[in-house]
Every structure is written in structure tokens, then in C-alpha cells.
C-alpha positions as CSV (number, residue, x, y, z in Angstrom):
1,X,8.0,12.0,-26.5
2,X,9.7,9.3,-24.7
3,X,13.8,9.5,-23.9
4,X,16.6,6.9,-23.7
5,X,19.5,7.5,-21.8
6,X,23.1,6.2,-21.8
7,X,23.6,6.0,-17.8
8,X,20.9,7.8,-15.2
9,X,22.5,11.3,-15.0
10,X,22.0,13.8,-12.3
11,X,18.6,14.8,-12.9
12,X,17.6,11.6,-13.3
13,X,18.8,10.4,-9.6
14,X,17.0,13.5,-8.1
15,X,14.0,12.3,-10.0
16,X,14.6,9.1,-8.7
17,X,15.4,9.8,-5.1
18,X,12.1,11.6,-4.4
19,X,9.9,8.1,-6.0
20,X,8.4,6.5,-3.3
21,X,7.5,3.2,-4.9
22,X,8.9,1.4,-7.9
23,X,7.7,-1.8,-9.6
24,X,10.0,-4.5,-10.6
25,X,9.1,-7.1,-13.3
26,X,10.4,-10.4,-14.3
27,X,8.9,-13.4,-16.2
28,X,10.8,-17.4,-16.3
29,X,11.3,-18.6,-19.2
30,X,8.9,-21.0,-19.4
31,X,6.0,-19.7,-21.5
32,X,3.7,-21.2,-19.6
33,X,5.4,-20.0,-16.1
34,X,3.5,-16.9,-14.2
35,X,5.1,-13.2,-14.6
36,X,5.2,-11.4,-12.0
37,X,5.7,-7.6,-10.7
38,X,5.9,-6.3,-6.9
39,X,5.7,-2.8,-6.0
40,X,8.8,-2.3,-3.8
41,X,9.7,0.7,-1.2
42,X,12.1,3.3,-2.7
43,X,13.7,3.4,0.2
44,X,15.4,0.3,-0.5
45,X,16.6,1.7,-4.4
46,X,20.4,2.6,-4.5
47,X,22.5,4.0,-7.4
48,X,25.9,2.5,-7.5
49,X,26.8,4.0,-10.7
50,X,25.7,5.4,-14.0
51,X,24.2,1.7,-15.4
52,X,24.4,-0.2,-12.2
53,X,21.8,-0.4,-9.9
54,X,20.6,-2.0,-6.7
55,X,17.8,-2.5,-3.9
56,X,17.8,-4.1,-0.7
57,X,15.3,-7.3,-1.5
58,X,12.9,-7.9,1.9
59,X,11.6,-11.0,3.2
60,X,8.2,-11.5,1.1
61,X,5.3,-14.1,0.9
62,X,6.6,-15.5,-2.5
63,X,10.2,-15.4,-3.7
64,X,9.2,-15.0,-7.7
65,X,11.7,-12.2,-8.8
66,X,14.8,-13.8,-7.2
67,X,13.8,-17.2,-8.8
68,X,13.1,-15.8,-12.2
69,X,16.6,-14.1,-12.0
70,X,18.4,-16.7,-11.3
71,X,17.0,-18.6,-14.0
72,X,17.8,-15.8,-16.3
73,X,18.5,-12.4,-15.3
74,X,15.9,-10.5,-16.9
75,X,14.5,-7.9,-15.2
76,X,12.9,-4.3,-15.7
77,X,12.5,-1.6,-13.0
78,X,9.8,0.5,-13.1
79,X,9.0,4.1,-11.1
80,X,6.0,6.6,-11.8
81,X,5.5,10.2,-10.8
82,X,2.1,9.7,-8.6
83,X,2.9,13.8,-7.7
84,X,4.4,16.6,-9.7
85,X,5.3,16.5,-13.6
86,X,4.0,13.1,-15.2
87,X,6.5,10.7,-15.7
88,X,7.6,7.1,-16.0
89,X,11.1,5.8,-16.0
90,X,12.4,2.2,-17.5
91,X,15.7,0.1,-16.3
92,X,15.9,-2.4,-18.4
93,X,18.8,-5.0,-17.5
94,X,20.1,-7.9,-16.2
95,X,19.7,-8.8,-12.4
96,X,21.8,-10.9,-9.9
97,X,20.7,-11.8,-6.8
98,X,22.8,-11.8,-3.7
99,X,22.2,-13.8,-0.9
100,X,24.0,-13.5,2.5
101,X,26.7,-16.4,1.2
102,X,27.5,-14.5,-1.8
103,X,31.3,-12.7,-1.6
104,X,29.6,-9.3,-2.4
105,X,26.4,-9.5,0.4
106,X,28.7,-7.9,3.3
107,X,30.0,-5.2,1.6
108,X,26.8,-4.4,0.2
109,X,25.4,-4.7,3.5
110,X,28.0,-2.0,4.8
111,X,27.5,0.7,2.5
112,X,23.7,0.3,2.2
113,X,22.3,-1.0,5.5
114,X,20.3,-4.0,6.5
115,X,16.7,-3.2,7.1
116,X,15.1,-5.7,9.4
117,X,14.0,-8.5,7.1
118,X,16.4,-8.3,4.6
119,X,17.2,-11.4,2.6
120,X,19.2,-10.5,-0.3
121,X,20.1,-7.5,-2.3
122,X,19.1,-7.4,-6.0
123,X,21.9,-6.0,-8.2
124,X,21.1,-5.0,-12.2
125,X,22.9,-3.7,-14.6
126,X,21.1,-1.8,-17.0
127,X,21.0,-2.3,-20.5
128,X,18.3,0.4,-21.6
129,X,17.0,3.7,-20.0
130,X,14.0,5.1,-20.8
131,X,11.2,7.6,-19.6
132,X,7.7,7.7,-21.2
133,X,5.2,10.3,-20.4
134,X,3.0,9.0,-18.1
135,X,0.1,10.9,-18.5
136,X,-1.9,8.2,-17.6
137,X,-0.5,8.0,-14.1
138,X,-3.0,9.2,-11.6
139,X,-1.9,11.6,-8.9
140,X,-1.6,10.2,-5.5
141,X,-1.0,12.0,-2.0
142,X,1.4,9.8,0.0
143,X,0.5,9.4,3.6
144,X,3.4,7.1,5.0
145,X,5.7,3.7,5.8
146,X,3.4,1.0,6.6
147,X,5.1,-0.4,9.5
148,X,4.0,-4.0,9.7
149,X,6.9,-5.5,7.9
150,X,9.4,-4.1,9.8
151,X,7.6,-5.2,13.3
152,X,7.0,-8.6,11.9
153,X,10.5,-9.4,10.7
154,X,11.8,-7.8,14.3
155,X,9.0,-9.8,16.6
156,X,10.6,-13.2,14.1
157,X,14.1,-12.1,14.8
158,X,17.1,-14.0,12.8
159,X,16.7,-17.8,12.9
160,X,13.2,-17.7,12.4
161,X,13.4,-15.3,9.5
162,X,16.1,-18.2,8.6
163,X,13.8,-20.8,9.0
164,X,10.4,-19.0,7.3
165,X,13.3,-18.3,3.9
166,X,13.8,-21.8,4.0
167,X,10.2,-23.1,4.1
168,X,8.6,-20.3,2.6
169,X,11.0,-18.9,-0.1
170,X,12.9,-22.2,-1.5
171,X,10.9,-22.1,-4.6
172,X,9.0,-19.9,-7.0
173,X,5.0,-20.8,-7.7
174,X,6.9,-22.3,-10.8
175,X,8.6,-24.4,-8.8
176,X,12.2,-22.4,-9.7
177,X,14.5,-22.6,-6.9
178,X,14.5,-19.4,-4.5
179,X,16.6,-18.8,-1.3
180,X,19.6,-20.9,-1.3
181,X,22.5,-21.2,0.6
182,X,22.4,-19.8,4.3
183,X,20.2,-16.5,5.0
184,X,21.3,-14.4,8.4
């Protein structure tokens, strides 16, 4: 039933362009350490190539999938079909964060935007493809953007968005370190 692909071909990024919401997963690898998953906008999902993917990571309460990535890279993207044919689509890889100091963070900034709140970009290159059924995915209706982020991160503006990364998003629940470096 399922399929595994060697890159995400054409249909696959028209699929992908019309989700709007994907999941993204990652665990530490400390056994006892918490796993985690947060549903993210697909408005923030960007195709660079065939096996190379990237969002635009927003400022959040905790900072769990950046910290569990740079412990280890592991990662897996999610998306579901809440409308239309059922479906659920798999990008397995391995995930790099970059943070406003990395080399990479204004380019990426330049070709994909900088949505208020943005603290880093979350890059992964995929190592598996797959799509499953998902005939257990209800159907949805969706209504709209929730605004509040955006109006929260504006009303902070930059140095206090600076300052809630630092005292907010230094460290996982794990205690794995987070936002590093300086954040714009």
C-alpha cells in the first residue's frame, strides 16, 4: 500500500504545497529523555531539492526539536491529508539547525523570508520517503492562520524576542542546550 521514494518528485511537492500543517518528531538520546512532536504551519515548509528540505523554525514555548537535533540529528517530518484523497507522507532524515550566527542563516533568510518570530531555520536531509495510506486520518475543514503568534512576536519586537530565546529557549525540558549563539 505504502510507497518509498528516492527524492519528492513533482507530484509529490504539489501534494505537499496544498498541506496546511505538518508534524515534526524527534527524541534525545537518552532513553529516559521526553520525545517530542509539534504540529508546525506549512507555510513555513520549503523544498530546496529532491532530498533536502527546510522550514522556517518560530519562536515557541519550549525549544525541544532544536535541542534534540543538535544532540543528534534525528528527525522525521510528518504531513496528513485532513481533505481530499487520504494520505500520509514520511521524511525521514537528519536535521541541522541554523541559528542567526550560522554562515548559511542569511542566505536562507533571503530566499525564504523571515516571518516575525523567526529564530532559526531547520534544514534535513532526507534519508527515507514514504507515504502510507492514511485512512485513519479524519477529514478536517480548515478555517484559517491564527494570528496570535505573529502579533506577539511583533508587539515583543527584536531584543526582547532576543532576550525571551535566551531565558526561555537555552535548554530542552532535558536539560539539552537550545538557542545558542546570538538570535536577531
Amino acid at each position: 500500500m505504502g510507497k518509498v521514494y528516492e527524492a519528492i518528485d513533482d507530484k509529490l511537492i504539489a501534494w505537499i504545497s496544498a498541506q496546511k500543517i505538518f508534524f515534526v518528531a524527534t527524541a534525545p538520546l537518552n532513553r529516559q529523555g521526553h520525545i517530542n512532536c509539534s504540529p508546525k504551519d506549512g507555510r513555513s515548509f520549503h523544498i530546496i531539492d529532491g532530498r533536502t528540505v527546510v522550514y522556517q523554525d518560530l519562536t515557541g514555548s519550549g525549544v525541544e526539536t532544536l535541542a534534540h537535533l543538535k544532540e543528534n540529528g534525528r528527525i522525521v517530518l510528518m504531513f496528513c491529508a485532513f481533505d481530499g484523497a487520504p494520505n500520509i507522507l514520511r521524511l525521514h532524515g537528519r536535521g541541522e539547525v541554523i541559528e542567526p550566527h550560522h554562515p548559511e542563516f542569511a542566505v536562507l533568510r533571503s530566499q525564504l523570508g523571515a516571518p516575525p518570530g523567526l529564530r532559526s531555520f531547520v534544514r534535513t536531509r532526507l534519508t527515507r520517503i514514504s507515504d502510507s495510506c492514511g485512512f485513519g486520518v479524519p477529514l478536517y475543514e480548515f478555517r484559517a492562520e491564527r494570528p496570535q503568534l505573529t502579533t506577539w512576536a511583533e508587539h515583543k519586537g527584536s531584543e526582547k524576542l532576543r532576550q525571551y530565546h535566551y531565558e526561555r529557549n537555552a535548554a530542552s525540558i532535558d536539560g539539552l542546550t537550545g538557542v545558542t549563539g546570538s538570535t536577531e
